[in-house]
LUMDO-485563 format. One record per atom (N, C-alpha, C, O): x, y, z; residue number from 1; chain; atom name. Coordinates in steps of 0.2 Angstrom, whole numbers, plus 5000, padded with zeros to 4 digits. Layout:
BEGIN
- X/Y/Z/k/c/a
- X/Y/Z/NUM/A/CA
...
// end
This chain:
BEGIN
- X/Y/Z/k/c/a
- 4760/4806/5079/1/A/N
- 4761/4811/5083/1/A/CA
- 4769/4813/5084/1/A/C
- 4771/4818/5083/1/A/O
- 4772/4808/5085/2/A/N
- 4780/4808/5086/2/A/CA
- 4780/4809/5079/2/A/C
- 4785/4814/5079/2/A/O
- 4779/4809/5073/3/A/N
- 4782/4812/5067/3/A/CA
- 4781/4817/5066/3/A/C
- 4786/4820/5063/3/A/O
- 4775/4822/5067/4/A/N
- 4771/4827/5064/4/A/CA
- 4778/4832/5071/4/A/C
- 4782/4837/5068/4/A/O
- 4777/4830/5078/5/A/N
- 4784/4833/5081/5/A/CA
- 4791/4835/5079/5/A/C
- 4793/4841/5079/5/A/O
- 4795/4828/5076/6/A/N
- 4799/4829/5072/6/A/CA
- 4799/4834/5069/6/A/C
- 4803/4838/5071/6/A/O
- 4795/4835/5062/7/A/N
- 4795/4839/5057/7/A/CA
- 4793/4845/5059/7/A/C
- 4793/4849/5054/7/A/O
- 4791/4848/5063/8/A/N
- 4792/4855/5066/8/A/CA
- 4798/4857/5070/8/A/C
- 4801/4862/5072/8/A/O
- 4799/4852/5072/9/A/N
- 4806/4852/5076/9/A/CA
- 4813/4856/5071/9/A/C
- 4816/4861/5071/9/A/O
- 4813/4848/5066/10/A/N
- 4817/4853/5061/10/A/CA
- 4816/4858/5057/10/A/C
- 4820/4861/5055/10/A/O
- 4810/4859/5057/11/A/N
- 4808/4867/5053/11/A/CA
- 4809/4872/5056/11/A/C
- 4812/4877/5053/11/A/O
- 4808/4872/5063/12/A/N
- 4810/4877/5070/12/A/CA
- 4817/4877/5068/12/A/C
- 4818/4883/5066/12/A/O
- 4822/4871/5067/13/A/N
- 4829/4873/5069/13/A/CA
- 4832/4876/5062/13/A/C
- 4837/4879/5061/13/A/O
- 4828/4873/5057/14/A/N
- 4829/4877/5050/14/A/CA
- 4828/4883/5049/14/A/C
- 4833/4886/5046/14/A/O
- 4821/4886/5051/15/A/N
- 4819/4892/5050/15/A/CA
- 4825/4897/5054/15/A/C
- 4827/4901/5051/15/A/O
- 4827/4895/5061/16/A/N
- 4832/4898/5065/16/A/CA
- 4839/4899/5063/16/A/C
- 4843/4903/5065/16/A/O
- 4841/4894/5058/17/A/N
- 4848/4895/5054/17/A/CA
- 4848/4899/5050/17/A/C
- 4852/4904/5050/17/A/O
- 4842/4899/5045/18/A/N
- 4842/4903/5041/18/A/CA
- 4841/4912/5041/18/A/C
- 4843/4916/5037/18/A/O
- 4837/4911/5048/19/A/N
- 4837/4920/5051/19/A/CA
- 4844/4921/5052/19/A/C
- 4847/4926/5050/19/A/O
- 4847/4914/5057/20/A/N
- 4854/4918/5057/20/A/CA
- 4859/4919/5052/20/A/C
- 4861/4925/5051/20/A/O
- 4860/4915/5047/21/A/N
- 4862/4916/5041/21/A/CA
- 4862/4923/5039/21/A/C
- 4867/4927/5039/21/A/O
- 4856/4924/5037/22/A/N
- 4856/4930/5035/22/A/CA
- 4856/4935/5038/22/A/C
- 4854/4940/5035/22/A/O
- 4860/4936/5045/23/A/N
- 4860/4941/5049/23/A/CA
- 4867/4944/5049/23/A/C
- 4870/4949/5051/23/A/O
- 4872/4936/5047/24/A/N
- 4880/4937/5046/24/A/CA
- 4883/4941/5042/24/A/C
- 4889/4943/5044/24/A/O
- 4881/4943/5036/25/A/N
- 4881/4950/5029/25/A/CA
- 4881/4956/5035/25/A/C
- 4886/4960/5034/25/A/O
- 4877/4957/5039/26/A/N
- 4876/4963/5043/26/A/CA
- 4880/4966/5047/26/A/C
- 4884/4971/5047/26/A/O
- 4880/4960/5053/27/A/N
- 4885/4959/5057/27/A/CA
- 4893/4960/5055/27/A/C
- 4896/4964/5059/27/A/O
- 4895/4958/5050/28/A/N
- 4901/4961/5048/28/A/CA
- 4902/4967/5045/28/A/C
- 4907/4970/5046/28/A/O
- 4898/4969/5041/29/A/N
- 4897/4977/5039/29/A/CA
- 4897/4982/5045/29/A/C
- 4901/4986/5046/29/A/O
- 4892/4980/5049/30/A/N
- 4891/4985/5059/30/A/CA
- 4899/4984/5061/30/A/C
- 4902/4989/5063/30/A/O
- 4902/4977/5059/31/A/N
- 4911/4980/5062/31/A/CA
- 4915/4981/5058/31/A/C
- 4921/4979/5060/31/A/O
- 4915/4984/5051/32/A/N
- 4917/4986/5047/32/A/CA
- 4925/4981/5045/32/A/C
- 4931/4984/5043/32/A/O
- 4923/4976/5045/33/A/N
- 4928/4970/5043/33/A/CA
- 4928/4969/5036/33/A/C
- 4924/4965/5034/33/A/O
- 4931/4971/5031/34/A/N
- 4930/4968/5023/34/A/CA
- 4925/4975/5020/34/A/C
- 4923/4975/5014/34/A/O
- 4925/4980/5025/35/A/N
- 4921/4985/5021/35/A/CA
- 4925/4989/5015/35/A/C
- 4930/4993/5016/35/A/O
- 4922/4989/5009/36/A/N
- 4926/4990/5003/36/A/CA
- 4926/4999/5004/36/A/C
- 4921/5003/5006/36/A/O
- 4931/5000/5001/37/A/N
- 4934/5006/5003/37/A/CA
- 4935/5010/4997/37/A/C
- 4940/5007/4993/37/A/O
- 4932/5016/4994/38/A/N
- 4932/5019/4984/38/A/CA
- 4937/5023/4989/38/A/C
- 4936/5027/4993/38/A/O
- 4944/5020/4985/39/A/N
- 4950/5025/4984/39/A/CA
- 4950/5033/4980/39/A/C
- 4953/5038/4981/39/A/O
- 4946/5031/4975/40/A/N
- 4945/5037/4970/40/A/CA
- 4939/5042/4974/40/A/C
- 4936/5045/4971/40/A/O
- 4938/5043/4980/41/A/N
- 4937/5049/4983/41/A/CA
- 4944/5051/4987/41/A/C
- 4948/5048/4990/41/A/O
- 4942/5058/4988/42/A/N
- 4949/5059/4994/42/A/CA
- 4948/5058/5002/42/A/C
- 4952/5060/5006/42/A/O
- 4943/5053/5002/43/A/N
- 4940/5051/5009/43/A/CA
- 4948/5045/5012/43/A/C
- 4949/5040/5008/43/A/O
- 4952/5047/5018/44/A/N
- 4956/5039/5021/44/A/CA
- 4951/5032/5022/44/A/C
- 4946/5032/5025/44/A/O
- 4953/5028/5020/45/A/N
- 4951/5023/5022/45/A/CA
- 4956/5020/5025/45/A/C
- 4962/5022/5026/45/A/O
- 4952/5013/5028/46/A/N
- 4957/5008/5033/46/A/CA
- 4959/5004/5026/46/A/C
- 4956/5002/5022/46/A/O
- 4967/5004/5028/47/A/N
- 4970/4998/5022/47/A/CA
- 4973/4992/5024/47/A/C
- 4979/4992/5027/47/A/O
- 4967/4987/5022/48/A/N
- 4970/4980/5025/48/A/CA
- 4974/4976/5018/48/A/C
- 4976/4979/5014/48/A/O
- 4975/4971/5018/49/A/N
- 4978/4964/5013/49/A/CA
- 4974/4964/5010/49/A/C
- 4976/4963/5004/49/A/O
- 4964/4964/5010/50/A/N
- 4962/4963/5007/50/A/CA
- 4961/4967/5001/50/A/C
- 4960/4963/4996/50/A/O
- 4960/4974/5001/51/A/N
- 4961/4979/4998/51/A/CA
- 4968/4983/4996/51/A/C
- 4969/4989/4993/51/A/O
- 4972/4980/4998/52/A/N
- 4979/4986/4995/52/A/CA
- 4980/4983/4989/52/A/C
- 4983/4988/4986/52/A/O
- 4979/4979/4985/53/A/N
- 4979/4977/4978/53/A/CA
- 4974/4984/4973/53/A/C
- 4976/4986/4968/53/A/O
- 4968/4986/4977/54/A/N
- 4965/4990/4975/54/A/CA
- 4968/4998/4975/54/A/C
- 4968/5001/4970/54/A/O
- 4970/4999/4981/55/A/N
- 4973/5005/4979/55/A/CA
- 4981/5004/4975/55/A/C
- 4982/5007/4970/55/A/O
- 4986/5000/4979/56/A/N
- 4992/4999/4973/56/A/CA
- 4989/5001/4965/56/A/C
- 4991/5006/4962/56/A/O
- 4987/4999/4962/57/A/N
- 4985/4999/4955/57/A/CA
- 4982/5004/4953/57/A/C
- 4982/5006/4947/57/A/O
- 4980/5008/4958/58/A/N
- 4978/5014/4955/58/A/CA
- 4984/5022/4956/58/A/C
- 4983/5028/4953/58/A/O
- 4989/5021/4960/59/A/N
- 4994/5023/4959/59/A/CA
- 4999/5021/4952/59/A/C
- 5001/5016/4950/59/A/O
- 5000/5026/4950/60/A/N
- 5005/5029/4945/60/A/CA
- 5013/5027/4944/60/A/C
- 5017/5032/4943/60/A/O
- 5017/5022/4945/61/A/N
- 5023/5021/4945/61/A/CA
- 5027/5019/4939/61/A/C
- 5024/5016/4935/61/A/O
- 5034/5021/4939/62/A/N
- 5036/5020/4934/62/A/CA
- 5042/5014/4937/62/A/C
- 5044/5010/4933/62/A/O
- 5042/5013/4943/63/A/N
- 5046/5007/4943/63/A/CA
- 5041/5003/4944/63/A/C
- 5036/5005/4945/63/A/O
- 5044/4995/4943/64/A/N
- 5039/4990/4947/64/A/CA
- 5038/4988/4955/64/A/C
- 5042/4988/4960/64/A/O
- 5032/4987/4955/65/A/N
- 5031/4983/4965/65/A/CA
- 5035/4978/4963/65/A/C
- 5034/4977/4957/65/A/O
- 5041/4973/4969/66/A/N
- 5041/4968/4968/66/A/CA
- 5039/4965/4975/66/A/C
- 5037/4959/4975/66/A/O
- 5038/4967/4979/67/A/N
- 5035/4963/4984/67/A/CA
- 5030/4970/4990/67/A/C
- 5030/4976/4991/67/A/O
- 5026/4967/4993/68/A/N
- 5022/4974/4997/68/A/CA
- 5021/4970/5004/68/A/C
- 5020/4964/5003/68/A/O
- 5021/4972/5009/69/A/N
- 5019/4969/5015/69/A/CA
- 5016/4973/5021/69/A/C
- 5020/4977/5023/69/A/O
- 5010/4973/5023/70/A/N
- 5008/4977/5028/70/A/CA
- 5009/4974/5035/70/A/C
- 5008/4968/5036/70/A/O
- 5010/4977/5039/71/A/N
- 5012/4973/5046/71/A/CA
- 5009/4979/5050/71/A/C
- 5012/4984/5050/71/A/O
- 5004/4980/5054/72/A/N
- 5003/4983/5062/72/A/CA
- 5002/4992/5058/72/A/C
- 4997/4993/5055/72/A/O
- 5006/4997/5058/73/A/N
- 5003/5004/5054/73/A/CA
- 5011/5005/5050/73/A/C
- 5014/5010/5048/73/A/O
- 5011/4999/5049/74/A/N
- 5019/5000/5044/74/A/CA
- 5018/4996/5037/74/A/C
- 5015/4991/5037/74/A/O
- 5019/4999/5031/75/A/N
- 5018/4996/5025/75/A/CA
- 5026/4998/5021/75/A/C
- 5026/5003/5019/75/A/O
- 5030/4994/5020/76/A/N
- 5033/4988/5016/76/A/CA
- 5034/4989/5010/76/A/C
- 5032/4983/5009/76/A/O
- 5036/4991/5004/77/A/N
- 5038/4991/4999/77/A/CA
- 5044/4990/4994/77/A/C
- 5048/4994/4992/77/A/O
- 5045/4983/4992/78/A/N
- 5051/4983/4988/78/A/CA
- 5050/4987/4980/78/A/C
- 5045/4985/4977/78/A/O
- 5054/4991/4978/79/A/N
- 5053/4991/4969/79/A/CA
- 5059/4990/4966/79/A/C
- 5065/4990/4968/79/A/O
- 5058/4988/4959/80/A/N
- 5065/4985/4954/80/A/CA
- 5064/4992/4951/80/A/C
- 5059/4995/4949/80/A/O
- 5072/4994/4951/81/A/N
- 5075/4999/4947/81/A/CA
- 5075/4996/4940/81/A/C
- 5078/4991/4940/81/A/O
- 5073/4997/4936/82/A/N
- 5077/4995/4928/82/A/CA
- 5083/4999/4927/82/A/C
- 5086/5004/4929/82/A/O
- 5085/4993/4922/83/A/N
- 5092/5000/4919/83/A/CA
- 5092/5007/4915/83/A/C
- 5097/5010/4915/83/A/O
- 5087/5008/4913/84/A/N
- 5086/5014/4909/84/A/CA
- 5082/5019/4915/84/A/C
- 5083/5025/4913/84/A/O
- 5080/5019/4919/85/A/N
- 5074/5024/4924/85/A/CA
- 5080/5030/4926/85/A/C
- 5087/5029/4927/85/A/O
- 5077/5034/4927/86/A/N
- 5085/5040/4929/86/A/CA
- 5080/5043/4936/86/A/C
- 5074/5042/4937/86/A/O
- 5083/5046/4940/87/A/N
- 5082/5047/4945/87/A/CA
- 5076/5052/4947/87/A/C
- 5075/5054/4953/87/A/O
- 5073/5054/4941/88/A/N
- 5068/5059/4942/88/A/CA
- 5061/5053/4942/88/A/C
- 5056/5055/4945/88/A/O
- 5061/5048/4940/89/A/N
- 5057/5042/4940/89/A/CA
- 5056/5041/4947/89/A/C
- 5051/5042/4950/89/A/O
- 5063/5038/4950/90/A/N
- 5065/5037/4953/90/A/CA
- 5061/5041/4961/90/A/C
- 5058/5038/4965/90/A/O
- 5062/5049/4962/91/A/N
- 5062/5050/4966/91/A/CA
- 5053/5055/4965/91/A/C
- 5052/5059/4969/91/A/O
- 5048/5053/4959/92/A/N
- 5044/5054/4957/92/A/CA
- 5038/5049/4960/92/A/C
- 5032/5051/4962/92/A/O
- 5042/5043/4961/93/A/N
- 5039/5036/4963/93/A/CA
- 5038/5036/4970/93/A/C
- 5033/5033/4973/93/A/O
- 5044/5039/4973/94/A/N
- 5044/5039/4980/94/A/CA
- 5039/5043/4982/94/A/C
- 5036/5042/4987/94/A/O
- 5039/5047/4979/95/A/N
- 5033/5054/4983/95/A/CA
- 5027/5054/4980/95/A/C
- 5022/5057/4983/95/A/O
- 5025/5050/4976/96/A/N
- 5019/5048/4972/96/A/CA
- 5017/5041/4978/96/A/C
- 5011/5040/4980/96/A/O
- 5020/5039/4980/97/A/N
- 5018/5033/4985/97/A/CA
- 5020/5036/4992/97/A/C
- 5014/5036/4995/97/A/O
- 5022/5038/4995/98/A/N
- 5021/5042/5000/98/A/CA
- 5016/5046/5001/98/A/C
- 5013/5046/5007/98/A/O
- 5013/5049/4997/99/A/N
- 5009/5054/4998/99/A/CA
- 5003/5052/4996/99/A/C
- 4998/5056/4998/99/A/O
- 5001/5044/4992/100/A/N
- 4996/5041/4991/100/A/CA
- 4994/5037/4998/100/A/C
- 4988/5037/5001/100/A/O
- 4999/5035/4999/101/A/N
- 4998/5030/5007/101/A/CA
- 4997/5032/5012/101/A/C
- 4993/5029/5016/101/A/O
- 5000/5038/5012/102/A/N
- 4998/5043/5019/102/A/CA
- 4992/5048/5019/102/A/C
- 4990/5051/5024/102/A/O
- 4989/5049/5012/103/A/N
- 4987/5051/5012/103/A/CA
- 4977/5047/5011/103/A/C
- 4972/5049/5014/103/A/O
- 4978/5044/5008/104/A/N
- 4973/5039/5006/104/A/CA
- 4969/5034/5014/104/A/C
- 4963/5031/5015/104/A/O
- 4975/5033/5018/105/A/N
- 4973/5028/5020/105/A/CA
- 4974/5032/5029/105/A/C
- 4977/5037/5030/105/A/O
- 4969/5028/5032/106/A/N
- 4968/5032/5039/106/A/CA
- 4974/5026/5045/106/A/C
- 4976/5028/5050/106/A/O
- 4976/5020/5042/107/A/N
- 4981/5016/5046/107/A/CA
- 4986/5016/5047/107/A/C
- 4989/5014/5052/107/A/O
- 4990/5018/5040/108/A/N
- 4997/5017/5038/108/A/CA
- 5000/5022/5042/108/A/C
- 4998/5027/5040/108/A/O
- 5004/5023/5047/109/A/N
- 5010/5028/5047/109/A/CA
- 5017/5029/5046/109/A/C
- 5021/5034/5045/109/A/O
- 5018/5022/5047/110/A/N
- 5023/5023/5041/110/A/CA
- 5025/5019/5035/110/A/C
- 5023/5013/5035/110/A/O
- 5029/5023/5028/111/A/N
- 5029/5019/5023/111/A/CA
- 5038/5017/5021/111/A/C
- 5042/5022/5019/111/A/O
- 5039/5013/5021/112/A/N
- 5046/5010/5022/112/A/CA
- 5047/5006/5014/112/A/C
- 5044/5001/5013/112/A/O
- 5052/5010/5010/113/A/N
- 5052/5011/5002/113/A/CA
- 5060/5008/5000/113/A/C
- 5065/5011/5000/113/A/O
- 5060/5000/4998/114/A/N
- 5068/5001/4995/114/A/CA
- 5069/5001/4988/114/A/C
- 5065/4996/4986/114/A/O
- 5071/5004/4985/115/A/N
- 5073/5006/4977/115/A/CA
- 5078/4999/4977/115/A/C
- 5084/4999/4980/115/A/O
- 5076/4991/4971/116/A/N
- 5083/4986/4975/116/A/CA
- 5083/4985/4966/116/A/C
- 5078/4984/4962/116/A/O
- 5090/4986/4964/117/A/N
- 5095/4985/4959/117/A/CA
- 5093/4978/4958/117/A/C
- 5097/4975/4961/117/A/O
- 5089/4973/4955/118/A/N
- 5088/4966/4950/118/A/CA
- 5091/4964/4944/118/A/C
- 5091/4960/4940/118/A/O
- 5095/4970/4945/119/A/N
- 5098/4969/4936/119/A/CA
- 5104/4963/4933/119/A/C
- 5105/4960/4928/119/A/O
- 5108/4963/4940/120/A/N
- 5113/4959/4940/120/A/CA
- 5112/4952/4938/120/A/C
- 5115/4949/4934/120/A/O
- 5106/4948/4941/121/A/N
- 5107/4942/4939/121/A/CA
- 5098/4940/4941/121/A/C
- 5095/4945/4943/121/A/O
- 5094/4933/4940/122/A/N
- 5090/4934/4942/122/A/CA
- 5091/4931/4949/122/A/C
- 5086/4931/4953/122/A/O
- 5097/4927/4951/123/A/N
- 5098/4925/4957/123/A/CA
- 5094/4930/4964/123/A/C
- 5091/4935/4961/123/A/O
- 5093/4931/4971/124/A/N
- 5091/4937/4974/124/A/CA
- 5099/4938/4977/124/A/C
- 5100/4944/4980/124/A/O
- 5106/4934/4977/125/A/N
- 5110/4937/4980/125/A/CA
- 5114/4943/4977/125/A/C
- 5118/4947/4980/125/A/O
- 5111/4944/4969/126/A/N
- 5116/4949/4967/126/A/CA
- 5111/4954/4967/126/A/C
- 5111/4957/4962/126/A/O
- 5107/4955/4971/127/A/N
- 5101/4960/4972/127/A/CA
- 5107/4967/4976/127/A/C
- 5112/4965/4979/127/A/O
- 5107/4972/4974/128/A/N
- 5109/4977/4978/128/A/CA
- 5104/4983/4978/128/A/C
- 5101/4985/4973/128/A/O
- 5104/4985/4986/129/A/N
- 5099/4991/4987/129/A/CA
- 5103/4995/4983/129/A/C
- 5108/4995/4982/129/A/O
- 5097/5000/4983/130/A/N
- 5100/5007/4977/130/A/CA
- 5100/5013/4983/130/A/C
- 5104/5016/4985/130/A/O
- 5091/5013/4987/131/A/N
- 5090/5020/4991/131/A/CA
- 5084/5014/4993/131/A/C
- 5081/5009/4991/131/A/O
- 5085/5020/5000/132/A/N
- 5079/5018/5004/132/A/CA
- 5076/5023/5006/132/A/C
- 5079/5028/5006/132/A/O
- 5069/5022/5008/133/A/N
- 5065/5029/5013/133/A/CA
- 5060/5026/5017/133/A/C
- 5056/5022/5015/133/A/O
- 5060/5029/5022/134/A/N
- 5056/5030/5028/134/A/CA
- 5053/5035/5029/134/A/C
- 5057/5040/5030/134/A/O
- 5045/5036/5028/135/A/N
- 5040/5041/5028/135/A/CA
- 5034/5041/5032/135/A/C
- 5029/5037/5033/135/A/O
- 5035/5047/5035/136/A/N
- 5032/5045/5043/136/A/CA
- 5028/5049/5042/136/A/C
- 5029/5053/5039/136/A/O
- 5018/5047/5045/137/A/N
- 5014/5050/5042/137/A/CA
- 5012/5058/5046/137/A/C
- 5007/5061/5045/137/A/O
- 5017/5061/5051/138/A/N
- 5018/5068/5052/138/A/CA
- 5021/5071/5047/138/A/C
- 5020/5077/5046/138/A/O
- 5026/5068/5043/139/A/N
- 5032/5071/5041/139/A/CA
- 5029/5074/5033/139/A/C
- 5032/5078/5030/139/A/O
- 5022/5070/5031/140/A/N
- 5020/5070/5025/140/A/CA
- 5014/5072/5026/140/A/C
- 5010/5070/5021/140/A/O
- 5011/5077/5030/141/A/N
- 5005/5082/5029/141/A/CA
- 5006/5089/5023/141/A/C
- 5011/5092/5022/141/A/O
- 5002/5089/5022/142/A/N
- 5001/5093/5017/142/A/CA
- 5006/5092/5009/142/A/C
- 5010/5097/5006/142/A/O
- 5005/5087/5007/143/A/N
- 5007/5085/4999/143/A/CA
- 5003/5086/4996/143/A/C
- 5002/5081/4992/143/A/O
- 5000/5091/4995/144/A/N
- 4995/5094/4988/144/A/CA
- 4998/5093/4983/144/A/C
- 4996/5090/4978/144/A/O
- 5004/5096/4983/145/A/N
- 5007/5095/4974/145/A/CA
- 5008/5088/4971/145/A/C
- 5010/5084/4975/145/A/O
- 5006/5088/4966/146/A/N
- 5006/5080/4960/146/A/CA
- 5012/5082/4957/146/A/C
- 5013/5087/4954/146/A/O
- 5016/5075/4959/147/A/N
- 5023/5073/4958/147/A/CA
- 5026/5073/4953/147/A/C
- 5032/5071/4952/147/A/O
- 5021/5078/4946/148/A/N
- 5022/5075/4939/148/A/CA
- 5021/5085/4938/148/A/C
- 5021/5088/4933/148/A/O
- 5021/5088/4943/149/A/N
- 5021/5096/4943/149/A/CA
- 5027/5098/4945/149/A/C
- 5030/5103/4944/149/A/O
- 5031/5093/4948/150/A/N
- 5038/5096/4951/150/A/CA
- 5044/5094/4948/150/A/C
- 5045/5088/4946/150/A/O
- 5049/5101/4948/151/A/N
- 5057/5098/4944/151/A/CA
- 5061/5092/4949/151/A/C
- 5059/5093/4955/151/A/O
- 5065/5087/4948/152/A/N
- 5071/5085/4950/152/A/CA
- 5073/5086/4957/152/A/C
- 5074/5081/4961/152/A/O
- 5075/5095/4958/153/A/N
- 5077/5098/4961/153/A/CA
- 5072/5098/4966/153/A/C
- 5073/5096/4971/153/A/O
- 5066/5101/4966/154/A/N
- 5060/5101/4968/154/A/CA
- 5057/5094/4973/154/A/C
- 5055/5093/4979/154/A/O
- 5057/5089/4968/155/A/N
- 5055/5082/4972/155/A/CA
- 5062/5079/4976/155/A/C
- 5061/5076/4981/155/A/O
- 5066/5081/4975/156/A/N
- 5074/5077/4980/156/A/CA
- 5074/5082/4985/156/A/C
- 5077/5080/4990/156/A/O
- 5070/5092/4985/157/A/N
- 5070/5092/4992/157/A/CA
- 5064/5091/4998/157/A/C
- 5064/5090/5004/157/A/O
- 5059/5091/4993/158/A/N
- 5052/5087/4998/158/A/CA
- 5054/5081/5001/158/A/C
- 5051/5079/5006/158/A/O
- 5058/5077/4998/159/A/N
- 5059/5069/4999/159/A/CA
- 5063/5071/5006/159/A/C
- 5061/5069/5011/159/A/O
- 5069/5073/5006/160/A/N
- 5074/5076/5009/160/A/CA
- 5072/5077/5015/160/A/C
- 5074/5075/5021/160/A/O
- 5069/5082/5013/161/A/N
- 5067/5088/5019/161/A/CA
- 5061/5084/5025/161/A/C
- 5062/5084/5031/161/A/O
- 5058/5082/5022/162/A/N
- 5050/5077/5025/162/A/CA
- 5053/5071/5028/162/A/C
- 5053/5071/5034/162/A/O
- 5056/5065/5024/163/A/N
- 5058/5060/5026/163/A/CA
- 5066/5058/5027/163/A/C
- 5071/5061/5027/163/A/O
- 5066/5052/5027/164/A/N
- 5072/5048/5030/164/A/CA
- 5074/5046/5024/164/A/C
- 5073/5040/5022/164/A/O
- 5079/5051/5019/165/A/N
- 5083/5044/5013/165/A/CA
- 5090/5043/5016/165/A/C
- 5093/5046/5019/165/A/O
- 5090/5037/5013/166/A/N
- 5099/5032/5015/166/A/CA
- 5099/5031/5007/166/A/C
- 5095/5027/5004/166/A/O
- 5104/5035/5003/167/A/N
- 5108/5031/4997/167/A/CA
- 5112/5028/4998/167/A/C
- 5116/5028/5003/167/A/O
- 5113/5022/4991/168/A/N
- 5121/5019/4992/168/A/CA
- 5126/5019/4987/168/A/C
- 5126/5021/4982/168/A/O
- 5130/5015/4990/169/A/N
- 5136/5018/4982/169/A/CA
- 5134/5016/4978/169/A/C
- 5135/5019/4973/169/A/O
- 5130/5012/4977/170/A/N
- 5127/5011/4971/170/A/CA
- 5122/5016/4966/170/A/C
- 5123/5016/4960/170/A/O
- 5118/5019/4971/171/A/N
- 5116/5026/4969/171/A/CA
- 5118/5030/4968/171/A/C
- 5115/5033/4964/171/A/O
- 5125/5032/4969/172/A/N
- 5128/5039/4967/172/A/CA
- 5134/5034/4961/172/A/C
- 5138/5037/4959/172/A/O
- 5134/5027/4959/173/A/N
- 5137/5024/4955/173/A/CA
- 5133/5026/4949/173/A/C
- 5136/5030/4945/173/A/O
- 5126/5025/4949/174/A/N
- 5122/5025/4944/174/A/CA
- 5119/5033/4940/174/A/C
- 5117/5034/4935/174/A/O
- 5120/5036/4947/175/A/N
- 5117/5043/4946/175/A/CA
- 5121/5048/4949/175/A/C
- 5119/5051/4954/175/A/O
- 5128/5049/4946/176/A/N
- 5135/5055/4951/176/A/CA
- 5131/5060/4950/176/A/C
- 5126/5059/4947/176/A/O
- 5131/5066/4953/177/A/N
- 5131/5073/4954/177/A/CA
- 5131/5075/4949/177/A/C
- 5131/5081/4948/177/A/O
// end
């Protein structure tokens, strides 16, 4: 008798984990934790850590990420200038990633972008920023045009006009008037 109890006992506690088990797939889906977000429609999605590797790659740049960081509705962006990129890359990239971030994503408000000179050495002390930008997701409504439609002149005043740029001597070192 005492054995035949046993073994219902653990079947009951068996059968019970395995209901719940299988109810935890759910449960996290209903609080939309880890829910996989198709960037390739024009729907915002929420962009956590777990997915920013999915949308970064499918943005179009001509410099590199070197480091990316999202914190609270602010997202982070270092990129390495190469020595050949001329300023239409340059400021091609900024508005290709503003406009993807802000546009794409329903959390980000703002996109905080430094353009950093690596050329000097591989040390990080001989790093020098080149430009920065801060891109606030009011200031960046309506960017319909793709970045590869506009002149030089055209992309340096949307960036301008919209957002926050800081140059530095370095930038106007590398690229005078």
């Amino acid at each position: 008798m005492k054995w035949t109890m046993r073994i219902v006992l653990t079947l009951g506690i068996s059968v019970a984990m395995v209901i719940c088990l299988s109810l935890l797939p759910q449960m996290d889906r209903s609080t939309g934790l880890h829910a996989p977000s198709n960037w390739s429609s024009n729907r915002a999605g929420q962009l956590t850590n777990e997915n920013m590797v999915d949308l970064l790659v499918q943005v179009p740049l001509q410099l590199r990420i070197r480091k990316v960081e999202l914190s609270n509705s602010r997202m982070s962006l270092d990129l390495s200038l190469p020595k050949n990129a001329d300023s239409v890359s340059v400021y091609r990239d900024l508005y290709t990633l503003a406009q993807t971030m802000l546009s794409k994503t329903k959390n980000v408000d703002q996109v905080w972008v430094r353009v950093i000179d690596y050329s000097g050495s591989k040390e990080s002390a001989s790093t020098q920023l080149v430009l920065a930008m801060v891109a606030e997701r009011e200031n960046g409504k309506d960017m319909e045009k793709n970045a590869n439609d506009l002149s030089l002149i055209q992309l340096e005043q949307q960036l301008q006009n919209r957002f926050r740029l800081t140059y530095t001597s370095r930038w106007q070192q590398k690229y005078p008037l």
